[in-house]
C-alpha positions as CSV (number, residue, x, y, z in Angstrom):
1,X,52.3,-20.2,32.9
2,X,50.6,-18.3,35.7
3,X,49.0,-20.7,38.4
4,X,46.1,-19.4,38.4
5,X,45.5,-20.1,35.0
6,X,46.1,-23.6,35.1
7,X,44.0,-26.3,33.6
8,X,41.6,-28.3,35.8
9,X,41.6,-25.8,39.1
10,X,38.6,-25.7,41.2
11,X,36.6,-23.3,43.3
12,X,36.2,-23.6,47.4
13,X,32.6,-24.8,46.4
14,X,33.5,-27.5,43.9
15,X,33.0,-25.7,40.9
16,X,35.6,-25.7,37.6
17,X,37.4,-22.2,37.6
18,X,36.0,-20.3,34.7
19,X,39.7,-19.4,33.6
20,X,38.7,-19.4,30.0
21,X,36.7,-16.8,30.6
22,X,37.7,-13.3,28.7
23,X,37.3,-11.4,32.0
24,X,39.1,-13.9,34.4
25,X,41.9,-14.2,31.7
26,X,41.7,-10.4,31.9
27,X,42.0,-10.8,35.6
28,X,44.9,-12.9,35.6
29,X,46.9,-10.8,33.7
30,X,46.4,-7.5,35.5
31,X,47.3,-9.4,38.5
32,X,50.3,-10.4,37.4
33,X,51.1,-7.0,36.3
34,X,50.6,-5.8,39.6
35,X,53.1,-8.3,41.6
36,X,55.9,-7.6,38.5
37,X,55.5,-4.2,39.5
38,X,55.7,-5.0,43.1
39,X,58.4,-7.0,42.8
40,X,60.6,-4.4,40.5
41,X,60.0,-1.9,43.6
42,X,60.9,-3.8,46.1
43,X,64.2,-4.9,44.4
44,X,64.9,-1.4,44.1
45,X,64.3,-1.1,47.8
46,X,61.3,1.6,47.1
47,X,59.2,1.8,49.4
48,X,57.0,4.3,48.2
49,X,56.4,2.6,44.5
50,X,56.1,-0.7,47.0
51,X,52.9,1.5,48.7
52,X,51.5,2.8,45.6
53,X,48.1,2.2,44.8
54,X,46.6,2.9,40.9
């Protein structure tokens, strides 16, 4: 499970994280989509796919 979709999490202000959310889940995953991708590239020792920006 991703951290930032964990159960219970709250905001700076207080406020339950609204990880249910269709948009934040959509968030979450996109996110970790991006650091996989990072993290392929930079075991590869690519700098330039570790620099690219979609």
């Amino acid at each position: 499970m991703d951290l930032i979709l964990t159960p219970g999490r709250v905001c700076q202000n207080g406020k339950p994280v609204t990880s249910q959310a269709a948009d934040f889940q959509k968030f979450a995953r996109d996110m970790r989509a991006a650091g996989l991708a990072v993290l392929q590239a930079a075991r590869t020792k690519n700098q330039e796919k570790v620099s690219d920006r979609k």
